[in-house]
C-alpha positions as CSV (number, residue, x, y, z in Angstrom):
1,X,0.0,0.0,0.0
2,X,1.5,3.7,-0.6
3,X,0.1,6.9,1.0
4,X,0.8,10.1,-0.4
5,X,1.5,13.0,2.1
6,X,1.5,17.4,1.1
7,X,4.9,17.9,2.2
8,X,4.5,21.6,0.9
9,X,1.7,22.3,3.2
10,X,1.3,23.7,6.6
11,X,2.5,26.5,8.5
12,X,5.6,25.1,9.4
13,X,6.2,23.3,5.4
14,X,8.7,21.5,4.7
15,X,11.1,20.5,7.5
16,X,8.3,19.7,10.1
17,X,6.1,17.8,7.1
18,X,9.4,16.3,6.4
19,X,10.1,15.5,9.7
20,X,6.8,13.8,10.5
21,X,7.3,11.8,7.7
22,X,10.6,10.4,8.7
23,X,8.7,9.2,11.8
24,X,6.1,7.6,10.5
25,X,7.8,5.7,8.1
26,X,9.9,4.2,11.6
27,X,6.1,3.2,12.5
28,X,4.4,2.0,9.4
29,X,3.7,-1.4,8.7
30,X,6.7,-2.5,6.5
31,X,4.5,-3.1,3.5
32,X,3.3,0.6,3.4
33,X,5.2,2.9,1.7
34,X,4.8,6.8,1.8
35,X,5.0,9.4,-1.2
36,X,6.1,12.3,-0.8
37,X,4.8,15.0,-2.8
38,X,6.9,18.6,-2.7
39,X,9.9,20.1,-4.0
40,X,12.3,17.1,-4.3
41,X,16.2,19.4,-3.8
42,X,14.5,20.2,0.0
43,X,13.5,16.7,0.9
44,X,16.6,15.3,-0.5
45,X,18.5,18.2,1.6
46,X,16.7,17.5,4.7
47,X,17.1,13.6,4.1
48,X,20.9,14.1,3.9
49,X,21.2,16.3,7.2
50,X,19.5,13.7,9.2
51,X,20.7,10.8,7.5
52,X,17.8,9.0,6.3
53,X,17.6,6.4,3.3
54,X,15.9,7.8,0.8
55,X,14.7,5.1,-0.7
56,X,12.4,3.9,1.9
57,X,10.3,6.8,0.3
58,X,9.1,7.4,-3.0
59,X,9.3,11.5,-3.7
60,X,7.2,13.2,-6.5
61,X,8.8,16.7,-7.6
62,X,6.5,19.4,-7.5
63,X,7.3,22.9,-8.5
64,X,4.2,24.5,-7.4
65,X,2.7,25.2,-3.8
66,X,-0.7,26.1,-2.8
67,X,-0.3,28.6,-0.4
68,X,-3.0,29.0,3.0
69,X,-4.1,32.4,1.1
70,X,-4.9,31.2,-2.3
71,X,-8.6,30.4,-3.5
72,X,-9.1,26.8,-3.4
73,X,-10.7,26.1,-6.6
74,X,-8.4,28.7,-8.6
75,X,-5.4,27.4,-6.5
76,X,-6.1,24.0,-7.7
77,X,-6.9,24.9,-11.0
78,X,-3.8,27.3,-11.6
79,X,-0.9,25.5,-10.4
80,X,-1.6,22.2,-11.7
81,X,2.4,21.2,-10.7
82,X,1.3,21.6,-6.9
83,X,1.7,19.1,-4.9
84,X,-2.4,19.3,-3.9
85,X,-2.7,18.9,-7.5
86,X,-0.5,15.7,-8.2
87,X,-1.0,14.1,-5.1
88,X,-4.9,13.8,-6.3
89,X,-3.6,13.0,-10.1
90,X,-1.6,10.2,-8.7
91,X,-4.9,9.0,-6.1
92,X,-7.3,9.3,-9.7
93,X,-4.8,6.3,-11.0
94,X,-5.3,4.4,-8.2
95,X,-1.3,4.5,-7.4
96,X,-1.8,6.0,-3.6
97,X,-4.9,4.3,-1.4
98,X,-4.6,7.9,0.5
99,X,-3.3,11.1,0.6
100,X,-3.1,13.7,3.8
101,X,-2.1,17.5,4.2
102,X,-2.1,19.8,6.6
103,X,-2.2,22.7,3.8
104,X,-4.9,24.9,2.2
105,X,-8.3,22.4,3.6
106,X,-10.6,24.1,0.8
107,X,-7.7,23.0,-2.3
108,X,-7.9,19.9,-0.2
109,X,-11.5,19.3,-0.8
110,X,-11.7,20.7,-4.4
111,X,-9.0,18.3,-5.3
112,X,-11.3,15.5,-3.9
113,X,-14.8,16.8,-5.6
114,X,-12.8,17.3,-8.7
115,X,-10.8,14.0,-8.9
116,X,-11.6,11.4,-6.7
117,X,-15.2,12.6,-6.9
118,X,-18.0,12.2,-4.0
119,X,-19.2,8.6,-3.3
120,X,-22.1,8.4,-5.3
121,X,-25.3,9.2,-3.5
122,X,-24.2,11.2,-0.8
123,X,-25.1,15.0,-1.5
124,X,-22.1,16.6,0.2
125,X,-18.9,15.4,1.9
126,X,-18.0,16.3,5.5
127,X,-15.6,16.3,8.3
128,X,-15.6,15.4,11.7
129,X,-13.5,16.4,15.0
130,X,-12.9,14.1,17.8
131,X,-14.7,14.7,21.5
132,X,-13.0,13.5,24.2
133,X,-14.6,11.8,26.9
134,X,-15.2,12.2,30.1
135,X,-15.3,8.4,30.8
136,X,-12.0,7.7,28.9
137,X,-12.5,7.6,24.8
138,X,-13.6,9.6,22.8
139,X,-17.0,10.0,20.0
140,X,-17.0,12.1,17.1
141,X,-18.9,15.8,15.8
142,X,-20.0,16.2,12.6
143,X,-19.6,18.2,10.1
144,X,-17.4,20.4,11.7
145,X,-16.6,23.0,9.1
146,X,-17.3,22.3,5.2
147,X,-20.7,22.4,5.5
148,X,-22.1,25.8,7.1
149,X,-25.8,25.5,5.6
150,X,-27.2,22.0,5.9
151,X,-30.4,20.7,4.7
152,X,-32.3,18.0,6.6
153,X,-31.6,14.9,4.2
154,X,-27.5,16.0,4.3
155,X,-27.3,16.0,8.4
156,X,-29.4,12.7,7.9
157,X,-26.4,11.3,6.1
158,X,-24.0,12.7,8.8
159,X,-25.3,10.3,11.2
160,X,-24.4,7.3,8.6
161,X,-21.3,8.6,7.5
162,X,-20.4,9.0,11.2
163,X,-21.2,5.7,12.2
164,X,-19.6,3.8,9.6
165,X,-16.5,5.7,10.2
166,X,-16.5,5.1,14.0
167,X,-17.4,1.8,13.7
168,X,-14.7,0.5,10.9
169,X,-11.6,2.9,12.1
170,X,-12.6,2.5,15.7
171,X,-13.9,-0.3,16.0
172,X,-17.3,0.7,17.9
173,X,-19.9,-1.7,17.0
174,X,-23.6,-0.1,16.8
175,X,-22.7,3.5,17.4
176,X,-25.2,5.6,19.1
177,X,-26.1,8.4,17.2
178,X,-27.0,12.0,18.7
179,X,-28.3,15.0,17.4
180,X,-27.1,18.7,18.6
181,X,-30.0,20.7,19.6
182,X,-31.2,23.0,22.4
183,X,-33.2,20.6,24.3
184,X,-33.7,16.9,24.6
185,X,-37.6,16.8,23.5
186,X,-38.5,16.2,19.3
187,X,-40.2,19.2,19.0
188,X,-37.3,21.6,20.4
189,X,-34.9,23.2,18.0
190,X,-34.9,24.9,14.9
191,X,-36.7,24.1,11.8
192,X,-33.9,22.2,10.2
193,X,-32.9,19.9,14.4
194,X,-37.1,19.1,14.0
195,X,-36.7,18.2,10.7
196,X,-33.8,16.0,11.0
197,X,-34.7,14.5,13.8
198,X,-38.2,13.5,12.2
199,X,-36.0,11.7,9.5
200,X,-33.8,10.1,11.8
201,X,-36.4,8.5,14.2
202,X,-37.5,6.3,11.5
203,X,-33.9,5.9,9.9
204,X,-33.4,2.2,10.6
205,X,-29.8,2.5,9.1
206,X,-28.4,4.0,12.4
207,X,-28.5,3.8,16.1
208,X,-30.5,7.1,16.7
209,X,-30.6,7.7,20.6
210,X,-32.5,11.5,20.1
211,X,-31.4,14.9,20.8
212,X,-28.8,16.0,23.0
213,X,-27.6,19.4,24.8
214,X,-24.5,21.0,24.4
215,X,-23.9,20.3,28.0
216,X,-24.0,16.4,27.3
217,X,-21.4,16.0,24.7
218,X,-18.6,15.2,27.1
219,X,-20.2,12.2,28.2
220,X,-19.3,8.9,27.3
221,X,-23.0,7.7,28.5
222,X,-24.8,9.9,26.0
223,X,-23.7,8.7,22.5
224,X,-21.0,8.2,20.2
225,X,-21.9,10.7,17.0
226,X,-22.9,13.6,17.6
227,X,-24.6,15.6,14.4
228,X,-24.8,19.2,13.9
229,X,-24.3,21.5,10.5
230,X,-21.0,22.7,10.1
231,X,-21.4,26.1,11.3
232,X,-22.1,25.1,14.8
233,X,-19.6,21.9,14.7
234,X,-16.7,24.8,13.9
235,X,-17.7,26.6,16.4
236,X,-17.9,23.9,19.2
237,X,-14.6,22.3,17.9
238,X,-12.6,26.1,17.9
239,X,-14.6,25.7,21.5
240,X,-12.6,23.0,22.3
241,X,-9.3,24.3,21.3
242,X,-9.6,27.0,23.6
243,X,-10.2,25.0,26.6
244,X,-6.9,23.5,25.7
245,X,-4.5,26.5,25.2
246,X,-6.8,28.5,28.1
247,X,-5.7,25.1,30.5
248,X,-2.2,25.7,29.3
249,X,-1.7,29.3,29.8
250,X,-2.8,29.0,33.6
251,X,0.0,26.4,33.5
252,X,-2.5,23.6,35.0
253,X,-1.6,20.1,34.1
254,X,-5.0,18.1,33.7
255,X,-4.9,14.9,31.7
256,X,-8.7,15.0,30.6
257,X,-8.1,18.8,29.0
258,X,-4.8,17.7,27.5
259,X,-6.8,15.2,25.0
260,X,-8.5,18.2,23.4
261,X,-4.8,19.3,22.1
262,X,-5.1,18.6,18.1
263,X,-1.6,17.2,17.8
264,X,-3.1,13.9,19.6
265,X,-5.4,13.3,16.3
266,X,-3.2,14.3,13.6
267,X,-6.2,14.9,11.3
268,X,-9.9,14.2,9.9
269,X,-10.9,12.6,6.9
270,X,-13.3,13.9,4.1
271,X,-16.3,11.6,4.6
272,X,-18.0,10.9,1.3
273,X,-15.2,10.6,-1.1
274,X,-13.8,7.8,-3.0
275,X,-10.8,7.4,-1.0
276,X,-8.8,8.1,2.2
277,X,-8.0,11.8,2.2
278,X,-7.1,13.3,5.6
279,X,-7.1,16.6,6.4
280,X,-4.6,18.4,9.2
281,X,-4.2,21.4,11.3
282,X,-2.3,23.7,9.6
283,X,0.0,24.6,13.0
284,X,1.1,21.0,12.9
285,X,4.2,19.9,14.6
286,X,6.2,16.6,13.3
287,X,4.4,14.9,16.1
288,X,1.0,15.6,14.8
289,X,2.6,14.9,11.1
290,X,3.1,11.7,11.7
291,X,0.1,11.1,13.5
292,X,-1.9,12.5,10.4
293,X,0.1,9.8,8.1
294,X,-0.6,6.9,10.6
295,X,-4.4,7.8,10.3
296,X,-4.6,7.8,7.2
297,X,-3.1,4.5,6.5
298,X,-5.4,3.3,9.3
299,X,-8.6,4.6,7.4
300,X,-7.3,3.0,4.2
301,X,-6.5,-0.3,5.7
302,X,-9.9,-0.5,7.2
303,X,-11.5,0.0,3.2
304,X,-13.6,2.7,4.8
305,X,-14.5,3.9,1.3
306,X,-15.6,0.2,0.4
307,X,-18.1,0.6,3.4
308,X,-19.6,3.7,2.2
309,X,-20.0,3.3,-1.2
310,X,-22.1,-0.5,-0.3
311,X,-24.2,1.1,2.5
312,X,-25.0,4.6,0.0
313,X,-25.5,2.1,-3.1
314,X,-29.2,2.2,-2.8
315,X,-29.7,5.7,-1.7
């Protein structure tokens, strides 16, 4: 199996992407190989300095970079020598099972829509962000950012697109499925929570356990999806951030709090595309590098897409 990794994006592009690579290849299984995709002098530079064989890797020049600022459909489009851009040629010929970065997220997910394409019969891709647990473990929000504006039928196929992630990457058999909302009765919430949860109730496809409170999704007891649009998902998981560095700057050492630093999870993956592509946080460290690489091998290993595609093949 090979798994392509951005090594031009992030804030911190090359060395740490570099860097983060060099570990995860000490950790991969030894019949995955990565790919590196990025300006081939640098890697080979870096390689040199820290003495690493170079052909454990396989390195893909690129002589083009998406930056953070560009637009993501007229980045993609205009530097077609990217390394966005040829990671995604290389995943449309099948010769990665997965590609990650932690660069531009919106050139991320045009170079899905436009290559790999959506699975067919889901209406829009998302994202999700990791919830730790009170209890120990952790469930999963979603969307969390792509999606701003949902319609009822789109958070609907959240809650599938959550559980069969949680279930084959995690291995959580018949997760529960919770959706955000202002109250725990059906006929709280907005128009679209009502509407949703209306659908939901007599969705036999997932494990729907009702409506939950904002209050409620630190607890293990309560579910193990949690659905919202991706307007309030962003908001909630920026939320979450800032209990982190906020815990940090008071210099207070709390175990719980330190599992809602992002370097733990590496990254996300695009639910609804044909393939593995993981998203990171653009602040990444080589710690977090690596830990984005190992997920993604981990999401392609477990034929996640395979999952998707049979349980949306009648939708």
């Amino acid at each position: 199996m090979k798994i392509g990794i951005d090594i031009m994006g992030g804030d911190y592009a090359p060395d740490v992407t570099i860097a983060g690579s060099i570990l995860a290849v000490n950790e991969l299984p030894s019949d995955v190989k990565l790919v590196l995709y990025g300006n081939e002098e640098l890697i080979l530079e870096y390689f040199k300095k820290e003495n690493f064989d170079s052909s454990k890797v396989e390195i893909v020049n690129s002589t083009e970079v998406i930056e953070m600022s560009d637009h993501p459909a007229k980045g993609f489009a205009k530097k077609p020598n990217s390394s966005i851009a040829l990671g995604f040629k290389d995943f449309a010929k099948k010769k990665i099972k997965g590609f990650a970065s932690a660069g531009n997220t919106g050139a991320m997910l045009v170079g899905a829509m436009y290559t790999i394409k959506q699975v067919p019969g889901v209406i829009r891709p998302c994202i999700t962000g990791p919830l730790p647990q009170v209890g120990g473990g952790f469930s999963i929000l979603l969307d969390v950012g792509i999606n701003p504006d949902c319609r009822p039928d789109v958070l609907q196929q959240y809650a599938k697109l959550g559980s069969l992630y949680i279930e084959h990457v995690y291995g959580i058999k018949n997760p529960r499925v919770a959706l955000l909302n202002i109250g725990g009765e059906p006929e709280k919430g907005n128009l679209l929570v009502k509407a949703t949860y209306d659908l939901l109730k007599d969705d036999d496809t997932v494990n729907f356990v009702g409506n939950i409170e904002g209050n409620e999704l630190f607890d293990a007891d309560k579910a193990d999806v949690f659905v919202t649009d991706g307007f309030t998902g962003n908001v909630v998981l920026k939320e979450g951030e800032a209990f982190y560095s906020l815990i940090k700057k008071r210099k207070l050492v709390d175990e719980y709090f330190d599992k809602f630093n992002p370097d733990q999870y590496g990254g996300t993956p695009i639910l609804g595309v044909n393939g593995a592509v993981i998203i990171g946080h653009g602040s990444s460290n080589a710690k977090t590098i690596k830990n984005m690489i190992m997920h993604t091998w981990k999401v392609a290993n477990a034929e996640l897409t395979k999952k998707i595609t049979q349980a949306f093949k009648n939708v």
